[in-house]
C-alpha positions as a Markdown table, in Angstrom:
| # | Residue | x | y | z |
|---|---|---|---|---|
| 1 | Unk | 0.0 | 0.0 | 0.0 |
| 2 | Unk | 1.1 | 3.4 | -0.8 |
| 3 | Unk | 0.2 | 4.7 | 2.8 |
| 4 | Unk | 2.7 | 2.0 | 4.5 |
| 5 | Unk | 5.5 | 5.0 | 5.8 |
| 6 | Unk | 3.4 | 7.8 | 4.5 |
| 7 | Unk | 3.0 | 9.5 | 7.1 |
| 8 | Unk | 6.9 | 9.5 | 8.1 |
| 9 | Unk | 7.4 | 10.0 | 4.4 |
| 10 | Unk | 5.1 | 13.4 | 4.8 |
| 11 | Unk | 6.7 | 14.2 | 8.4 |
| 12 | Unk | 10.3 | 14.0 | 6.8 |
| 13 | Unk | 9.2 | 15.8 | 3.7 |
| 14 | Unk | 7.8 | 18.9 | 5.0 |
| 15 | Unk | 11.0 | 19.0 | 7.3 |
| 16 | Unk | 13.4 | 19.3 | 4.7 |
| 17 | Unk | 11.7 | 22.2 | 3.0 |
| 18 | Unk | 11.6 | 23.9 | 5.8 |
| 19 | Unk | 15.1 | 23.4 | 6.8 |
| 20 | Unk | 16.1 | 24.1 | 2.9 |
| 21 | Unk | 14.0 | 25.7 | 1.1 |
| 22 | Unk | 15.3 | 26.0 | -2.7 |
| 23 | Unk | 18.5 | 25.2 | -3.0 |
| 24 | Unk | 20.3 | 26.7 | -6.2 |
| 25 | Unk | 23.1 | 23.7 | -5.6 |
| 26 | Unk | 20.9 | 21.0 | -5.5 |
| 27 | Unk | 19.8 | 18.9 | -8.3 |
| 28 | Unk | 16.3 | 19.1 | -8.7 |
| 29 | Unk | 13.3 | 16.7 | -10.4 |
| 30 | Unk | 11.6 | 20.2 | -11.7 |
| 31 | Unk | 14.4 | 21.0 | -13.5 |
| 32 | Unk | 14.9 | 17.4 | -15.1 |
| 33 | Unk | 10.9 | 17.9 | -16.1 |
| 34 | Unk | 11.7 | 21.7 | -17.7 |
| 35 | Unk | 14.5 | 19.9 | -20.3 |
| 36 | Unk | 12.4 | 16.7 | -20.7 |
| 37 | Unk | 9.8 | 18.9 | -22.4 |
| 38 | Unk | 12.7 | 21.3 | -24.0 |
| 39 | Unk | 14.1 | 17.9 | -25.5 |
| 40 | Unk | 10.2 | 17.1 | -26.9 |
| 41 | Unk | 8.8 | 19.5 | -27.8 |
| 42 | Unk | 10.5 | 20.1 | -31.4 |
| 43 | Unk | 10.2 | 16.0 | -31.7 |
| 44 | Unk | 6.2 | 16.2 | -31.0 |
| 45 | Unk | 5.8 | 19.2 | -33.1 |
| 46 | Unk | 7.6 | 17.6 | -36.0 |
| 47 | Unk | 4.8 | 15.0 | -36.1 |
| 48 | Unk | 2.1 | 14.9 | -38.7 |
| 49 | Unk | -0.1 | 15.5 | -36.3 |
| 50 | Unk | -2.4 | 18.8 | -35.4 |
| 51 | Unk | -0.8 | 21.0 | -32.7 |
| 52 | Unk | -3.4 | 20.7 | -30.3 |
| 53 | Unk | -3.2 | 16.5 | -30.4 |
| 54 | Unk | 1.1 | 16.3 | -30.5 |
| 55 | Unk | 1.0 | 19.0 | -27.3 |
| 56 | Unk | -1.8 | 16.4 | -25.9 |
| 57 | Unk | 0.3 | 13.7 | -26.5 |
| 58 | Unk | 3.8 | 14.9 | -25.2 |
| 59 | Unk | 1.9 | 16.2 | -22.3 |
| 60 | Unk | 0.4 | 12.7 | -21.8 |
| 61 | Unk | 3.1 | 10.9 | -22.2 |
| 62 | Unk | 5.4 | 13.2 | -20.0 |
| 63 | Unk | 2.9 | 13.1 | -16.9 |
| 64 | Unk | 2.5 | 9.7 | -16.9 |
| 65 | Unk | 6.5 | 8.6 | -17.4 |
| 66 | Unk | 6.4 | 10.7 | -14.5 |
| 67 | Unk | 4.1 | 8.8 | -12.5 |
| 68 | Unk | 5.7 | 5.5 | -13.7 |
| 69 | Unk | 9.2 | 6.1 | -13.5 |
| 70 | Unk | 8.9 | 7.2 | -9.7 |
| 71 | Unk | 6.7 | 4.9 | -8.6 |
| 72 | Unk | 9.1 | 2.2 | -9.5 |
| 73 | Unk | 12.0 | 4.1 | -7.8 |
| 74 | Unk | 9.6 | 4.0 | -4.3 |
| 75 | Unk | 9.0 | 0.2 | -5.3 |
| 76 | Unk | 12.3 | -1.2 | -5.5 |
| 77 | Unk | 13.6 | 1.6 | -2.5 |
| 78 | Unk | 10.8 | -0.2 | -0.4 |
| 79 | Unk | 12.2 | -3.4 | -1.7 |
| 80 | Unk | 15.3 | -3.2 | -0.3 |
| 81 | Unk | 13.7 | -2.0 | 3.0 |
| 82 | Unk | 10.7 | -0.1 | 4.2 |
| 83 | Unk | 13.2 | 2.9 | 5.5 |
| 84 | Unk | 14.4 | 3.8 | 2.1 |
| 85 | Unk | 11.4 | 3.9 | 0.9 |
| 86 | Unk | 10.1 | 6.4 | 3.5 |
| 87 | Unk | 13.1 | 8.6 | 2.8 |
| 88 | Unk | 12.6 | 8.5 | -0.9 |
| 89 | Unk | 9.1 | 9.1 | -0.7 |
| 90 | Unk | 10.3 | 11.7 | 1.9 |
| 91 | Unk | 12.5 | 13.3 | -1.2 |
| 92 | Unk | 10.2 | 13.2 | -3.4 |
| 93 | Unk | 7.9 | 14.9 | -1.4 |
| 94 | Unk | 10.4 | 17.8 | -0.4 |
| 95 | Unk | 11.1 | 18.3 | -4.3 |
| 96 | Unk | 7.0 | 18.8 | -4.6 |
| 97 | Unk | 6.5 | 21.4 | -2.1 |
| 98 | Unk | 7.2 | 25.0 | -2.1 |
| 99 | Unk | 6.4 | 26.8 | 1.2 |
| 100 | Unk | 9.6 | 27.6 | 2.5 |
| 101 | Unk | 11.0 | 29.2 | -1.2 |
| 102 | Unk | 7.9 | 30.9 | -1.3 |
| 103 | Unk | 8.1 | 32.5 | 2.0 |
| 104 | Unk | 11.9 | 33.5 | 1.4 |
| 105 | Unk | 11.5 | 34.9 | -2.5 |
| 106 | Unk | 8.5 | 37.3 | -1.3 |
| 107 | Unk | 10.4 | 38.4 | 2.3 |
| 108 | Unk | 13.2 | 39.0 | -0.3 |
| 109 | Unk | 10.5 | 41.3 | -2.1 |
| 110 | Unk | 10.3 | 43.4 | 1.3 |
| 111 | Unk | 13.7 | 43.6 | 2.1 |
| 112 | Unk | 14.6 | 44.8 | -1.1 |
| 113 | Unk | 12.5 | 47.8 | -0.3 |
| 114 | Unk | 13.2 | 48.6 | 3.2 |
| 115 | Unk | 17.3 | 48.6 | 2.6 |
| 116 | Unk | 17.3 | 49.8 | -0.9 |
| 117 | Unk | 14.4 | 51.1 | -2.7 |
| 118 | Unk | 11.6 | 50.8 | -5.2 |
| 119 | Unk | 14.1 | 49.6 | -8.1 |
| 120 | Unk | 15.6 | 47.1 | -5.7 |
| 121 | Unk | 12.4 | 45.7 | -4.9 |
| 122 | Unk | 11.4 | 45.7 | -8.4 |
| 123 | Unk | 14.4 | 43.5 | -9.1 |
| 124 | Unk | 13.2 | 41.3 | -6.7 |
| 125 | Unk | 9.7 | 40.4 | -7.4 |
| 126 | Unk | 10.7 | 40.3 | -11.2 |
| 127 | Unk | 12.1 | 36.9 | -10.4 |
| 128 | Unk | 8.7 | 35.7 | -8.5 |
| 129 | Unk | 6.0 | 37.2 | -11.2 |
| 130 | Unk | 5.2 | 37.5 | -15.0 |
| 131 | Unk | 4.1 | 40.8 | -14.9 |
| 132 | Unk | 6.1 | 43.4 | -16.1 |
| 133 | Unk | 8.0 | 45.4 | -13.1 |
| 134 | Unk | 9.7 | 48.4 | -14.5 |
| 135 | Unk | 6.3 | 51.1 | -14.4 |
| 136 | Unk | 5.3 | 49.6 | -10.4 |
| 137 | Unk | 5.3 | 51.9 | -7.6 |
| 138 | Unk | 5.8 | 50.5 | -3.8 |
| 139 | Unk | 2.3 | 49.7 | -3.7 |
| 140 | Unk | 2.6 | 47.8 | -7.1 |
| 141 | Unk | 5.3 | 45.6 | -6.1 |
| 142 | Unk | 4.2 | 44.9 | -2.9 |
| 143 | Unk | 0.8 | 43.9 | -4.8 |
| 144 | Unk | 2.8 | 41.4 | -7.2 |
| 145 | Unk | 4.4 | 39.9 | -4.5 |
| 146 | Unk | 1.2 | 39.2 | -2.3 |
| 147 | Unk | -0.6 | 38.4 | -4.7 |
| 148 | Unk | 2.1 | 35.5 | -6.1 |
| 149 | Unk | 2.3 | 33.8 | -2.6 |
| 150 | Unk | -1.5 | 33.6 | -2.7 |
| 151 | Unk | -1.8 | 31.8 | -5.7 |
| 152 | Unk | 1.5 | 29.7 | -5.3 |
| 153 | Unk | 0.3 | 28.2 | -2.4 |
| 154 | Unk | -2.2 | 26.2 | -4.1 |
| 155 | Unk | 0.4 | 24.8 | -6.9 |
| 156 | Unk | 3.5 | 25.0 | -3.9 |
| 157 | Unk | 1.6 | 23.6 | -1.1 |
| 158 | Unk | -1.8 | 22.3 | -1.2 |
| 159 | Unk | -2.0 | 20.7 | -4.7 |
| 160 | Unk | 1.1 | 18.4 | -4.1 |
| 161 | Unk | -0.3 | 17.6 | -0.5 |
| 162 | Unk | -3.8 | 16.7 | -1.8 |
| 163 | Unk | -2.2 | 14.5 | -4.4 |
| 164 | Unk | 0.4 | 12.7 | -1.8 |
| 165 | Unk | -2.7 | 11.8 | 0.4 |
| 166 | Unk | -4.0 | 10.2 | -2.7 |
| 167 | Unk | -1.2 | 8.4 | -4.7 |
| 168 | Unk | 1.8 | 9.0 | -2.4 |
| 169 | Unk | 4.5 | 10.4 | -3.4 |
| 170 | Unk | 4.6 | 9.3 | -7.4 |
| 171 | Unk | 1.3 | 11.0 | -7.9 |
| 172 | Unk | 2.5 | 14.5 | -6.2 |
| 173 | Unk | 5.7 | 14.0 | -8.7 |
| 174 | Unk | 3.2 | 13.1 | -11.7 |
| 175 | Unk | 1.1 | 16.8 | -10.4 |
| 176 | Unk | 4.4 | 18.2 | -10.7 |
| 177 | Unk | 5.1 | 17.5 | -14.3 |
| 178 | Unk | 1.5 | 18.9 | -15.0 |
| 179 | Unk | 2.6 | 22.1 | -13.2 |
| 180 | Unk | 5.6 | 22.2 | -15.1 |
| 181 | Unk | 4.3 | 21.8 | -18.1 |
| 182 | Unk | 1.6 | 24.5 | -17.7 |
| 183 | Unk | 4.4 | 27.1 | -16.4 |
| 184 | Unk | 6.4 | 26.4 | -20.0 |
| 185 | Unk | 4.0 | 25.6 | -22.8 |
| 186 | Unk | 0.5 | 26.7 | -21.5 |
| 187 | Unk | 0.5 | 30.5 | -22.6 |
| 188 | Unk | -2.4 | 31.8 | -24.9 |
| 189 | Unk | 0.2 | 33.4 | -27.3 |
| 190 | Unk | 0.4 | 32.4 | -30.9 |
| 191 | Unk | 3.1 | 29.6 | -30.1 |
| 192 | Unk | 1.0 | 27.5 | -28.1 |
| 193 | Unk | -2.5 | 28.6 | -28.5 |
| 194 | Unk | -3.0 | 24.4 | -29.7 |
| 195 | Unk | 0.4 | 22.7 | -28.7 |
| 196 | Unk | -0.4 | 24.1 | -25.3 |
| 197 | Unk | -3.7 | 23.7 | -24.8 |
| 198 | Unk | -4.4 | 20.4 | -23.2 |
| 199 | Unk | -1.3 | 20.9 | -20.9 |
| 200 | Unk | -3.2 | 24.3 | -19.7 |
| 201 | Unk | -6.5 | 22.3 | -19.5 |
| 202 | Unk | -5.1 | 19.4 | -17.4 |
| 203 | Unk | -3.7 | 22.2 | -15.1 |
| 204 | Unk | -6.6 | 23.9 | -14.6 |
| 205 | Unk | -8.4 | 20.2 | -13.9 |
| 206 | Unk | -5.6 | 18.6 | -11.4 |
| 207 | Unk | -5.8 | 22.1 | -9.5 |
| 208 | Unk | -9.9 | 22.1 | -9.4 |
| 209 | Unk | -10.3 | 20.8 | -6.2 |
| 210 | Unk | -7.3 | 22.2 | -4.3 |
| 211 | Unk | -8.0 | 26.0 | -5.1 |
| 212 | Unk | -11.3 | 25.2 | -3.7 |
| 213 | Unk | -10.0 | 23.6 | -0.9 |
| 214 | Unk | -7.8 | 26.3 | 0.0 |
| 215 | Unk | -10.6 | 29.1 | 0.8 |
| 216 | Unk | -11.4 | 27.1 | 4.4 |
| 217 | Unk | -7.9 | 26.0 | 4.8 |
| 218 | Unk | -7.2 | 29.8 | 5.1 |
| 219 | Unk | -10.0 | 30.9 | 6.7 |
| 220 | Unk | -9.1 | 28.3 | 10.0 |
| 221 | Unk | -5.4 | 29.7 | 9.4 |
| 222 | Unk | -6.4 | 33.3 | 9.3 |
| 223 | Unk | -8.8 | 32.1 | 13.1 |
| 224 | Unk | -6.1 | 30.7 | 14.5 |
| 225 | Unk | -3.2 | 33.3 | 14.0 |
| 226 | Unk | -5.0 | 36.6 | 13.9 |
| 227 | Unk | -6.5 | 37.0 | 10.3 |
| 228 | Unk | -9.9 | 38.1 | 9.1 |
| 229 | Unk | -11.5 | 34.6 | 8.5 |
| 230 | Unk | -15.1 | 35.8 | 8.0 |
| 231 | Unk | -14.1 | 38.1 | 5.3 |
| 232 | Unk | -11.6 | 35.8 | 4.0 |
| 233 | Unk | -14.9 | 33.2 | 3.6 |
| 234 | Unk | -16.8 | 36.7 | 2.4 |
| 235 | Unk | -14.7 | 38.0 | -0.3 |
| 236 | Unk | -14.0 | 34.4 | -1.5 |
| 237 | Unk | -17.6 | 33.6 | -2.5 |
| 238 | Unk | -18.3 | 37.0 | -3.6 |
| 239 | Unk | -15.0 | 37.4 | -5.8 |
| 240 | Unk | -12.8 | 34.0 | -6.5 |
| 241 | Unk | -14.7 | 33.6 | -9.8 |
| 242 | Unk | -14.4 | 37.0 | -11.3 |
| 243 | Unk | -10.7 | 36.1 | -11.7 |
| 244 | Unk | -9.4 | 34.6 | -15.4 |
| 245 | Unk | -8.4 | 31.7 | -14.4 |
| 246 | Unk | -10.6 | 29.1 | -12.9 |
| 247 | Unk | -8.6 | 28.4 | -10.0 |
| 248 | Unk | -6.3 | 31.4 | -8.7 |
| 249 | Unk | -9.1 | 33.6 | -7.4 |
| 250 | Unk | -10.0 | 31.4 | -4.8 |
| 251 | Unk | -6.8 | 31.5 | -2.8 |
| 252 | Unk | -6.4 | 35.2 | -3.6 |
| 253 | Unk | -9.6 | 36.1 | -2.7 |
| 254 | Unk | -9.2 | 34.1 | 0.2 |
| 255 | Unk | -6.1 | 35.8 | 1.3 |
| 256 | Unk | -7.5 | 39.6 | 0.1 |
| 257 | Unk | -9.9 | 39.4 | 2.7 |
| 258 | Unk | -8.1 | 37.7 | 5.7 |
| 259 | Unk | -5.5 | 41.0 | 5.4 |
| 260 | Unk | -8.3 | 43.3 | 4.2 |
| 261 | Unk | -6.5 | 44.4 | 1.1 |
| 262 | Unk | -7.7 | 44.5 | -2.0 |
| 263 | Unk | -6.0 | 42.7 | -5.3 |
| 264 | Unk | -5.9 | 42.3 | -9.3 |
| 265 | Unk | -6.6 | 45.5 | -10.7 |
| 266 | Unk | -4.7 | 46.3 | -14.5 |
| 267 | Unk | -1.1 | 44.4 | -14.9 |
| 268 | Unk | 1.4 | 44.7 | -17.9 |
| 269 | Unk | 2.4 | 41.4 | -19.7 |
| 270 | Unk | 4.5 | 41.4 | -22.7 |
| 271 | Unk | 4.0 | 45.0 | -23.7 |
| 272 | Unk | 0.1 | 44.8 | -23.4 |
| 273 | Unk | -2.2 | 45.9 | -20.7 |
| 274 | Unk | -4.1 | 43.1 | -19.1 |
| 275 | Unk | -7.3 | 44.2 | -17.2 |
| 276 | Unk | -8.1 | 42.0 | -13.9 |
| 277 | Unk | -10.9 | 42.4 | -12.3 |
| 278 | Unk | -10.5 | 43.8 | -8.9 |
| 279 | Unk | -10.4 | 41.7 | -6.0 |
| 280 | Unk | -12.0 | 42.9 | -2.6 |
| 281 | Unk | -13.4 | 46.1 | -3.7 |
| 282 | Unk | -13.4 | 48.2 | -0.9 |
| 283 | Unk | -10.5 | 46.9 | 1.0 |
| 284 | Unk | -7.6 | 48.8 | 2.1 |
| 285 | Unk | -4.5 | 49.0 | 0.0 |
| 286 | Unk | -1.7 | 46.7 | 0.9 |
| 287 | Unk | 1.7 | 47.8 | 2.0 |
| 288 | Unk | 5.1 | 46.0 | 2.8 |
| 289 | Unk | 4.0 | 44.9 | 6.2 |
| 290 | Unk | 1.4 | 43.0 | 4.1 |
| 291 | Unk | 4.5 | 40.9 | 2.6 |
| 292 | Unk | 5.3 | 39.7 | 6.0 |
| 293 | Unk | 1.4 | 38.9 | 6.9 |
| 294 | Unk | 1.0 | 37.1 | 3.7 |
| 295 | Unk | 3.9 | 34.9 | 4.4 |
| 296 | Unk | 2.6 | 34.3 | 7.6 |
| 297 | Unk | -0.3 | 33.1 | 6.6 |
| 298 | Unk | 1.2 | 31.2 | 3.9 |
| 299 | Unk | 2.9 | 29.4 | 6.4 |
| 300 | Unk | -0.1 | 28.9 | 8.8 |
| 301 | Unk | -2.2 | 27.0 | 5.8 |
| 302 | Unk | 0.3 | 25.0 | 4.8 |
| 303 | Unk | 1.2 | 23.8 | 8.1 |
| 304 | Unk | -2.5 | 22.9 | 8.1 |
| 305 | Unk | -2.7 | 21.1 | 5.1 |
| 306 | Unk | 0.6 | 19.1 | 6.6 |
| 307 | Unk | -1.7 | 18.0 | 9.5 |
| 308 | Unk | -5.4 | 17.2 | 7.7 |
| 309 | Unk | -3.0 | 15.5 | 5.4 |
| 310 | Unk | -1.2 | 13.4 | 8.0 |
| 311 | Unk | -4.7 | 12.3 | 10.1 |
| 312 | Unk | -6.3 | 11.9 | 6.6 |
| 313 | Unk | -3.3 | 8.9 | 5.9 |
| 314 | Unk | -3.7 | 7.7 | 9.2 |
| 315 | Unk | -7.5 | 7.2 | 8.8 |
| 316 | Unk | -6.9 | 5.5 | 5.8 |
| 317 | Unk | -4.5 | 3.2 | 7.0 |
| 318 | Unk | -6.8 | 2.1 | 10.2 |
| 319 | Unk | -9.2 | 1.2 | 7.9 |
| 320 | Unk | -6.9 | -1.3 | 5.8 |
């Protein structure tokens, strides 16, 4: 049974992230997924097939190699005896979760504009957000970086946890390559309108449940370590769908209303204006003690999701 260690698997996991965070030294299984799909892409492409069906394919093929590929590392580490597979699982796991990097990247954000000013911080949260940078004033890149550990935390935290509960490791690593594979060839530009499109759609379908998940998860954070959880629950069901995409407005509108600021609002990408609907009309304007809250509460939900996650395993194994 996947379960069998899980739970140690989970406990070790979590630890390690938040020991090490991102480490630029390390090699990493994202990384190995980003040139996978480098090294494919022009292969797929050169098929006679329609865009749209060789990007479904690679995209199939990638996710479930993937899945395949580590669950036969966790089989044969368990073979060899139950502890290695714990602490594989327990790697895997660390490579799948983002809370700590999260949490450091948008402090960085803050610090960038408390010791050396609004270009600084620009600098910074350029390396966290898509969004051009260079026209942001201190409110703007405070904004970008709020708003980013909002919506990360369902792809950095919850997603992988929700997917580890069901498959174990393996399936958190096969989420991952979904992730990735959005992040790199699901843009709506002319390149990968088609060869894109499934990737995007699987995305937006592996991260259904999560996002919606994550409203409640924040709202008991935001009650237990001074947040607004009503209007976190308020702002959530009144805003969360007005967003673009189908899943980020739910932990962003979540988080708008636990710190009582409001988000989205008209962003820069590539030269053109994009208009986003504002998120918590009404609220107050965030500033760069709001990068500090917002990790905070980053923090506080994930932690949660750790423990549902763990009881949730244990459950399952007293029943077997």
């Amino acid at each position: 049974m996947y379960t069998d260690g899980l739970v140690l698997a989970l406990i070790f996991g979590v630890l390690l992230d938040m020991l090490l965070g991102d480490p630029r030294w390390m090699p990493h299984p994202i990384r190995w997924m980003g040139k996978a799909i480098e090294h494919l892409e022009p292969r797929f492409r050169a098929m006679q097939l329609t865009p749209q069906v060789a990007g479904g394919l690679m995209a199939g093929a990638l996710v479930m190699a993937v899945w395949l590929i580590s669950l036969l590392i966790v089989v044969l580490a368990d073979a060899i005896h139950p502890l290695i597979g714990i602490l594989v699982q327990a790697a895997m796991i660390f490579t799948c979760i983002s809370a700590r990097g999260l949490a450091d990247a948008a402090r960085q954000v803050g610090k960038a504009l408390a010791g050396s000013g609004l270009a600084a911080g620009r600098r910074a949260v350029a390396m966290i957000v898509g969004r051009e940078v260079d026209q942001l004033d201190e409110t703007g890149v405070t904004r970008a970086a709020v708003e980013t550990v909002a919506e990360n935390l369902v792809d950095g935290v919850i997603s992988p946890i929700f997917f580890v509960v069901i498959g174990g490791a393996p399936l958190a690593m096969a989420y991952k390559m979904v992730n990735t594979l959005d992040s790199m060839i699901g843009y709506k530009n002319e390149k990968y309108l088609y060869f894109g499109r499934f990737a995007a759609r699987l995305d937006d379908l592996v991260n259904f449940i999560p996002a919606r998940l994550s409203v409640p998860l924040i709202a008991l954070a935001a009650s237990l370590f001074g947040g607004n959880w009503r209007s976190a629950l308020t702002v959530a069901r009144q805003d969360a769908r007005a967003h673009a995409s189908p899943n980020a407005g739910y932990p962003e509108a979540a988080f708008a209303g636990a710190l009582g600021v409001w988000m989205g609002g008209p962003n820069r990408y590539h030269g053109r204006v994009v208009e986003k609907p504002v998120i918590g009309q009404g609220l107050g304007d965030v500033g760069p003690a709001h990068i500090q809250k917002a990790c905070r509460l980053m923090l506080s939900t994930s932690f949660l999701s750790y423990t549902i996650a763990a009881l949730i395993i244990l459950a399952i194994q007293s029943m077997g």
